[in-house]
N, C-alpha and C positions, 0 to 999 in steps of 0.2 A: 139804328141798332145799338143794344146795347154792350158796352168792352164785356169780353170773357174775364172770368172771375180768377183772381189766384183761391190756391186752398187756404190762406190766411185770410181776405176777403170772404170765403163762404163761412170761415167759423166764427170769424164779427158779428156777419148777418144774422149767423144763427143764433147768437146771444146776445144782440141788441137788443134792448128794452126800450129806450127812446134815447133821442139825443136832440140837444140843446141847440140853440141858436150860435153858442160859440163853437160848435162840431164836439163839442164833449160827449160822450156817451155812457150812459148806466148799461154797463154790462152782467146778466147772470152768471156765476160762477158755480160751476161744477163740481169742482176740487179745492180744498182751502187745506193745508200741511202746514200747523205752527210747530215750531221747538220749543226748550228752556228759554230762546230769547224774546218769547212772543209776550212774554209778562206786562210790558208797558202798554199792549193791546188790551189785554184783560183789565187792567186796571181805569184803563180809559174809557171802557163799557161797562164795567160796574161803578166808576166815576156818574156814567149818566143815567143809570138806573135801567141798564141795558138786559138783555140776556140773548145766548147765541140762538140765531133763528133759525138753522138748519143744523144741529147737532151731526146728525148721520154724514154731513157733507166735508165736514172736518177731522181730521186727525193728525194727531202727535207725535210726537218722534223728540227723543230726550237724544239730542247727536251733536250740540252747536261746541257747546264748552264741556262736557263731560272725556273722565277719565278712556283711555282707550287702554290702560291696565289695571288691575286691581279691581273687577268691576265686583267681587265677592265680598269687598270692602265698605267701609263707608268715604265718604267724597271727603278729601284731608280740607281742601278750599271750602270754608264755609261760606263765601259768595257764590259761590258754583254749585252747593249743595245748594243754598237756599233756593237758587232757580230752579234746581229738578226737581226741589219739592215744591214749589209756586206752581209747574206745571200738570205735574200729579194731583195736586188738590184742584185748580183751574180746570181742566181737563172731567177730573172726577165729577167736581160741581154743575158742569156745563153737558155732563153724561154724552162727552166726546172721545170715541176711544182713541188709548195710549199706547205705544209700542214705548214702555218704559227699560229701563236698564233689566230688569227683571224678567223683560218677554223676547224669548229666545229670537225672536223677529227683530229684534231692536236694529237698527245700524243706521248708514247714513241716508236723510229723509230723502233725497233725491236717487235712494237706490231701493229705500223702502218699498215706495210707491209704486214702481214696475214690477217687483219683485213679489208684490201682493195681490197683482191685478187691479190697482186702482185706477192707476195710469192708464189712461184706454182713449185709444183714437176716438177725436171731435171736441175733447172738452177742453173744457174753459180751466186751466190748474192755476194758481196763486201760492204763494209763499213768502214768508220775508226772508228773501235771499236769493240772490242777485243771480246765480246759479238754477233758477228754476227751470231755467231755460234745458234743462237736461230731459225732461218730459216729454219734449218737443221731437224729439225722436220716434214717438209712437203717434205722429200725427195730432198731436193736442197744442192748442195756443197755450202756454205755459210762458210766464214771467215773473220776477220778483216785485215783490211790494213793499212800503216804507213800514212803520209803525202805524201810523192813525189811519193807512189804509188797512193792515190786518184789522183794525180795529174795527173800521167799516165793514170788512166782511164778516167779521163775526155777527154783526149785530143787522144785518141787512141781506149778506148772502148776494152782492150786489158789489160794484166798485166802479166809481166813474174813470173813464180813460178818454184820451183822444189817439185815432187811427194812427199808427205809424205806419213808417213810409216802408214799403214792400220792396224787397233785393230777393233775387235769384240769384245763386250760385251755381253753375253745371260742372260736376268735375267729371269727365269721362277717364276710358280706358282702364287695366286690368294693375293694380299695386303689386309690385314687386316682392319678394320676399324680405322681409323687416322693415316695412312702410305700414306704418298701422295710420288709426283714424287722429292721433295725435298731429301725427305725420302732416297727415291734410291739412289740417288747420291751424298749425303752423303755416303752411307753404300760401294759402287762404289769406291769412294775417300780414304774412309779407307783401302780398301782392296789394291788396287795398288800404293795409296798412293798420294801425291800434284802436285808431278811431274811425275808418274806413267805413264802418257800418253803423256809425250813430244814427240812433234817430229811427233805425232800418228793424223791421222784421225778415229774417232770413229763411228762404226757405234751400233746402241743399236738393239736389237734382243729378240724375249722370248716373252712366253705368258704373263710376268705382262707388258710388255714394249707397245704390242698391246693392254692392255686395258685399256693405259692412255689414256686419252681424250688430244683435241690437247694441250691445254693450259697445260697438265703436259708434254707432249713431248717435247714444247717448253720450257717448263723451265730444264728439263733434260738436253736438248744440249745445253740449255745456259749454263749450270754447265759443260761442258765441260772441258771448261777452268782454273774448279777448279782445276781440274786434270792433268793440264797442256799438256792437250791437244790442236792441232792446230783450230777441230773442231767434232761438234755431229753429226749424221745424222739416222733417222729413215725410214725406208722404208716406201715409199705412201701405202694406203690400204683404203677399205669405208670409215673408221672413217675421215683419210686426205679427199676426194672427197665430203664428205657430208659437212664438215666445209669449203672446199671452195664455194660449188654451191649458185650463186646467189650474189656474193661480187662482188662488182662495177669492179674491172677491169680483173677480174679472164672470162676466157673463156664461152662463153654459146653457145645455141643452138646448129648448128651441131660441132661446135668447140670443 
């Protein structure tokens, strides 16, 4: 007989393309979210005479180094301006949409992304930044990627990995008043420690973990990485279904 599957094991499977003789695997990627810092990606792909191969599967978000005052202004740092403008044009050229300074939507891309409906239980999300892990909350394998791996997924829609090792966490019973999800994962972090979950895909489990609301889930699996972990994930349930119905690009009708 074959072991029962964790929910990170089913969303492997289900984005497996093949894998190699050293267990490496070419994984499809669902979600791809670059910033202003994704420029050394672009330039790596049109280095090889590349161009992005699923446009509609990527988007933008200008949030890494930009102003959080002034934004009616122009960018006083002209290193900092040049990257929202390397993005904008990058983006533009690549007919990827932008959630630039300019579109009321704009903030930070790991708030974007739920916040739009993109982020949606099963998929496969990518970023560069290490923080991806915040996805992971609406039941999605979500992780962060280096440079020449955005690279690859622009130009492939595709990204080799090997299997990380699979952690459960259960936190049961009812949080107290002024225990929020920081709370947890702090108390998480202490117990197995900074590095306590290298190496580890997390998934979080337990009746206090069901009754964070999304915005504490998400910051849970953002804390992932305190723990040095690869990344968080919490299984879909109503509370995920209700915070997505009705966001701009999240499924409706009989979808």
């Amino acid at each position: 007989m074959s072991e029962p599957l964790t929910l990170i094991d089913k969303l492997w499977s289900a984005h497996e393309i093949v894998r190699r003789d050293d267990g490496g695997s070419l994984l499809w990627v669902d979600r791809h979210y670059v910033h202003e810092g994704s420029f050394h990606a672009f330039s790596q792909m049109k280095e090889r005479g590349r161009s992005v191969a699923e446009p509609g599967l990527t988007f933008g978000v200008a949030d890494h180094y930009v102003p959080t005052r002034g934004r009616d202004q122009a960018i006083a740092n002209p290193e900092i301006a040049a990257m929202v403008h390397n993005l904008e044009a990058n983006t533009t050229e690549s007919r990827i949409t932008l959630f630039s300074l300019r579109d009321p939507r704009q903030g930070i891309v790991h708030v974007v992304g739920p916040e739009q409906g993109l982020t949606l239980p099963g998929l496969l999300i990518v970023c560069g930044d290490s923080h991806t892990s915040t996805h992971g909350a609406f039941g999605a394998y979500a992780f962060g990627i280096g440079a020449s791996e955005v690279a690859h997924v622009l130009m492939t829609q595709t990204l080799w990995q090997k299997k990380p090792k699979r952690m459960r966490i259960t936190v049961d019973g009812t949080a107290t008043v002024g225990v929020g999800a920081k709370d947890i994962a702090l108390a998480i972090i202490a117990h197995v420690g900074a590095d306590g979950a290298q190496g580890h895909a997390i998934e979080f489990g337990g009746s206090a973990i069901r009754s964070l609301s999304m915005e504490g889930r998400m910051t849970l699996c953002n804390m992932s990485i305190e723990a040095g972990g690869r990344c968080g994930m919490v299984a879909p349930d109503a509370t995920t279904f209700a915070y997505l119905k009705g966001r701009p690009f999240a499924p409706n009708g009989d979808a």
